[in-house]
N, C-alpha and C positions, 0 to 999 in steps of 0.2 A: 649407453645403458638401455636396457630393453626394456618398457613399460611392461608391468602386471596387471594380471587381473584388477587388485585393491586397486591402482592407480587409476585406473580405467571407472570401476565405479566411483570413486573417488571424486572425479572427473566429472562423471554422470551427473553424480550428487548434488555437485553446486554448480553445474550450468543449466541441464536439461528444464529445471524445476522454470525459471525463466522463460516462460510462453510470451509469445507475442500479443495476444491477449493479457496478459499479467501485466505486462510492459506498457499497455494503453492504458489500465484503470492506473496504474503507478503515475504515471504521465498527468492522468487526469487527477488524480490525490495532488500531486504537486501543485498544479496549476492550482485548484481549488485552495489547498494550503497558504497556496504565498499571497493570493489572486485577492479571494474575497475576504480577508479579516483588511487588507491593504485596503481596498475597492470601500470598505463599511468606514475603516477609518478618517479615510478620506472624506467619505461625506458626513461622518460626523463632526469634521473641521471646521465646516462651513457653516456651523450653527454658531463657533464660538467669534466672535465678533470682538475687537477693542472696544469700541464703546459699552455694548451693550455688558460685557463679563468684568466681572472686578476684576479679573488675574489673567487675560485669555492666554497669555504664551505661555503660561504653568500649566493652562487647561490643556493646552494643545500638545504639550510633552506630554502630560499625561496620558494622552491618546495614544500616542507614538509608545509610547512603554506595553500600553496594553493590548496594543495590534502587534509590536513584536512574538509578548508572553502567546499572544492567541496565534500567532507564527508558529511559534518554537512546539506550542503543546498539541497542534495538529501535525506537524512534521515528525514529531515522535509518536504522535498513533499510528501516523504512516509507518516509522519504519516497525514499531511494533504488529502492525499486519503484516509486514513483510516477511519480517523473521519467523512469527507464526504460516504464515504460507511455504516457506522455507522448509519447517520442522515437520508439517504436514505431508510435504511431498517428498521429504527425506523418510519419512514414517509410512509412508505406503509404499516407497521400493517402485520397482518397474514393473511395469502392468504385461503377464503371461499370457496370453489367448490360450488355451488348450483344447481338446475337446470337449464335446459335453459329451457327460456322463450316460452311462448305458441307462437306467434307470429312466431318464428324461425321456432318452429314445423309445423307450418299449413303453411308455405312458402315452405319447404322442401318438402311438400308433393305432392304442389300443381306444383313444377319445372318438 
């Protein structure tokens, strides 16, 4: 079966949009995403102590619950940028070069 045009843009649509640039700040969302709520919680651990906390292992879940939630609701802004970048460069299409217009030319000339 012979690919069409549609299938072709189609095509276009949902790969081209995917720059290698795109793919480094993505990268770098991730990382920052999983990276630093993990990295803070972490060192907020180290305050809660046995002796010193009436309840520290409840404290200490309760960390862990609220580094995941801070996980989970940077991971969905990421992908919510993404899809917005998606819609973006689905929404400008392929970029034409053409000439430029006569008008530009005979102003340029005449400065």
């Amino acid at each position: 079966m012979k690919a069409t045009q549609g299938d072709k843009d189609l095509h276009d649509a949902l790969t081209l949009w995917f720059t290698p640039a795109l793919r480094k700040r993505l990268l770098l969302g991730l990382a920052a995403s999983i990276g630093l709520p993990w990295l803070l919680g972490e060192w907020a651990k180290t305050f809660v102590q046995p002796g010193l906390h009436n309840d520290a292992e409840r404290m200490q879940l309760l960390i862990d619950f609220i580094v995941r939630g801070a996980m989970l609701f940077s991971l969905t802004m990421l992908l919510t940028w993404l899809i917005g970048r998606w819609i973006l460069a689905v929404m400008k299409g392929k970029q034409y070069l053409g000439d430029a217009f006569p008008e530009d030319e005979a102003q340029a000339r005449h400065d």
